[in-house]
N, C-alpha and C positions, 0 to 999 in steps of 0.2 A: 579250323581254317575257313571252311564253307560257312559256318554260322558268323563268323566274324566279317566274311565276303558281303552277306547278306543284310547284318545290320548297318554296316558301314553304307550299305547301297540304299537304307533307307533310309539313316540319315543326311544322305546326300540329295536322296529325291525331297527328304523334306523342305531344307534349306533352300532348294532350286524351286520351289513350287511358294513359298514366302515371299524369297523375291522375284518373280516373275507377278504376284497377285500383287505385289507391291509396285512394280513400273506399271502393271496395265493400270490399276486403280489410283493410285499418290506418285503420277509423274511429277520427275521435280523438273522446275524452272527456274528460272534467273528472279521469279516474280513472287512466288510460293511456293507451297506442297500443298499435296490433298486436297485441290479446291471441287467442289463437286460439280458437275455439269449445269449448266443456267439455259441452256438450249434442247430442243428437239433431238438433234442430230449428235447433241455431246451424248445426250440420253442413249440414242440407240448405238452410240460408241461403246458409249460402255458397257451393254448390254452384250453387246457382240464378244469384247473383251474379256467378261464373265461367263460366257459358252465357250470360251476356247480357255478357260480357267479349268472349265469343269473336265472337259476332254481329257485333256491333260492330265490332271489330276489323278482320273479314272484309268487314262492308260499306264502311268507311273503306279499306279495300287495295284494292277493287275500287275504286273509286273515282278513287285515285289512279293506277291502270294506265289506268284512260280518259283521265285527262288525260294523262298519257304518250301516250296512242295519236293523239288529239289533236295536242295537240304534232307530232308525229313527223310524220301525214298532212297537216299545216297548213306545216311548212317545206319538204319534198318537192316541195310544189304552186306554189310562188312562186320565181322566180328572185331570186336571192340580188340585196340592193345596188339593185334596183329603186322608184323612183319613179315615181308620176304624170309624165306631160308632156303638155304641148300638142299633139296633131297637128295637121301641116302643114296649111292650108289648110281647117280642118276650121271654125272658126269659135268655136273656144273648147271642144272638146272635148276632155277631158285622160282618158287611157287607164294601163291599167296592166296590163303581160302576164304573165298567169297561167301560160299554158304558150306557149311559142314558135312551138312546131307546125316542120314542116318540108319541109311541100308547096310550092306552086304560090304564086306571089303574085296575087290578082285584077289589081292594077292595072297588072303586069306587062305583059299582050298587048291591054288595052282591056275594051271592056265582055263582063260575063260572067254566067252563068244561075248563082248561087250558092244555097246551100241552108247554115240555119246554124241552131241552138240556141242557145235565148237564156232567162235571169230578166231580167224587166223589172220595174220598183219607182217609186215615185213616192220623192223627196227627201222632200218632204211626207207628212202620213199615219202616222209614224214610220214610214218606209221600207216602205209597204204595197205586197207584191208584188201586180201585176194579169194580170200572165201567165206563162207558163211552158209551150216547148213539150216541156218533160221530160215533160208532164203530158198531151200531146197523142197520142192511140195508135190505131193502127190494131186492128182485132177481135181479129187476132192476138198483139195485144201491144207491137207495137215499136212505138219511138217515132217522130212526125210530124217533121221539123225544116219547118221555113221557108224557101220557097224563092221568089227575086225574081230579076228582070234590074239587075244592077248599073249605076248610071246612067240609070235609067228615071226617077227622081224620085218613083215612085210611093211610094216608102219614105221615112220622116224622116230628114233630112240627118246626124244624127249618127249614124246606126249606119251608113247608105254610109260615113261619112269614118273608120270603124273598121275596117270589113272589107276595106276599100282595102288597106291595106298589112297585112296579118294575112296568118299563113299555114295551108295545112289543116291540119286536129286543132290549132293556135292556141286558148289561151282566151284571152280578155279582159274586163278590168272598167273601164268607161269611164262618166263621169259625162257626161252633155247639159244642155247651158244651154239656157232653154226656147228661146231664138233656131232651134236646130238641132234643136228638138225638134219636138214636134204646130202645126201649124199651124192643121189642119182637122180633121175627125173624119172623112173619109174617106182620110189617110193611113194606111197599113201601119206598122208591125203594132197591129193591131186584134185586142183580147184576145175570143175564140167568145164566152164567157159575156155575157149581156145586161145582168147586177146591173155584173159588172165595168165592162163599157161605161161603163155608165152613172155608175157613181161616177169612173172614171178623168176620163172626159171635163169632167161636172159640174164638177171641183174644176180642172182646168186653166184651164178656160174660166169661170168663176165670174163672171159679169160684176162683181159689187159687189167681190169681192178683188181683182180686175183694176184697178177703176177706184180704188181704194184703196192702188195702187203693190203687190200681191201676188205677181203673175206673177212674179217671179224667185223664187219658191222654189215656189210652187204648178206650175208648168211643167217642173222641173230634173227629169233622168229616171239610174237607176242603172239598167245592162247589164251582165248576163254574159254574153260571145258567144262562141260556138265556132263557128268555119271549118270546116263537115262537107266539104266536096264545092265543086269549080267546073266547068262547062265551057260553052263555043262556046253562044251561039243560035241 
């Protein structure tokens, strides 16, 4: 669909860029077409005419190399042939892997001290992101990941029931039913910022959307996760 996005955009820019060389150079009149300048000042018209040809041009080529580049980094990063599915025993969490990874599996040897990066978003909101520990950094620079005991409960069930069977350097994109989502407001993960908190929560917990049949969409949570690291507690 992107590569179809892509060429359709540039033969659109080509078309646009034909006729556009076409009005500044073979204006038509009631008297001709194409007649070439016989003066001075037609001369440096159209010279002008042909620098804002070229601009143009130039900025419409760049343009279309982005979406090429696009393109290009967007199919690399997805396993080909992949849909959503259900995870097993998850409770209605459907996952989709981004990279496979090819470490260690958590749920392989039992419970384990996992550390993981994640976007978290509300379904709601137009998909307002309220965390991200891309964004999370020590003095130095690098970045915090997320780190919990697998099986503790302390974390909301649907990112356990993702990292379960994920492997390390694994991304995934997993949708939560609010069921497997926030329960409480002192389950993990709990976005630092206070405003975040605060709106995250508010709008899950909304008592009047709640009691208005809301909660299935005000609750429903979108993850990016990557599997950095597991070991032993």
């Amino acid at each position: 669909m992107v590569i179809a996005l892509c060429w359709n955009t540039t033969v659109f820019i080509s078309l646009c860029m034909q006729k556009l060389a076409h009005s500044f150079f073979c204006p038509t009149t009631s008297e001709n077409l194409c007649n070439f300048p016989s003066s001075a000042s037609s001369r440096t018209a159209t010279r002008r005419r042909a620098l804002s040809v070229f601009v143009l041009t130039t900025s419409f080529s760049g343009l279309t190399q982005q979406l090429s580049l696009d393109n290009s980094s967007t199919s690399s990063s997805k396993p080909t042939g992949q849909n959503f599915v259900e995870l097993p025993n998850s409770g209605g969490v459907k996952a989709l892997d981004l990279r496979l990874g090819d470490g260690a599996i958590p749920q392989a040897n039992g419970n384990k001290y996992v550390a993981i990066h994640y976007h978290g978003r509300l379904a709601a909101k137009q998909g307002w992101r309220f965390d991200s520990t891309y964004d999370h950094k020590y003095t130095t620079g690098e970045q915090i990941p997320f780190e919990f005991i697998l099986g503790s409960g302390k974390v909301i069930s649907g990112i356990e029931s993702a990292v379960r069977s994920m492997k390390i350097e694994g991304i995934r994109h997993i949708v939560i039913p609010p069921s497997e989502g926030y329960q409480s407001t002192s389950q993990e993960t709990i976005p630092p910022n206070f405003f975040d908190r605060q709106r995250l929560f508010t709008t899950i917990f909304n008592p009047t959307h709640l009691a208005n049949g809301e909660g299935s969409t005000l609750g429903t949570l979108i993850f990016d996760i990557e599997l950095v690291s597991l070991r032993h507690w």
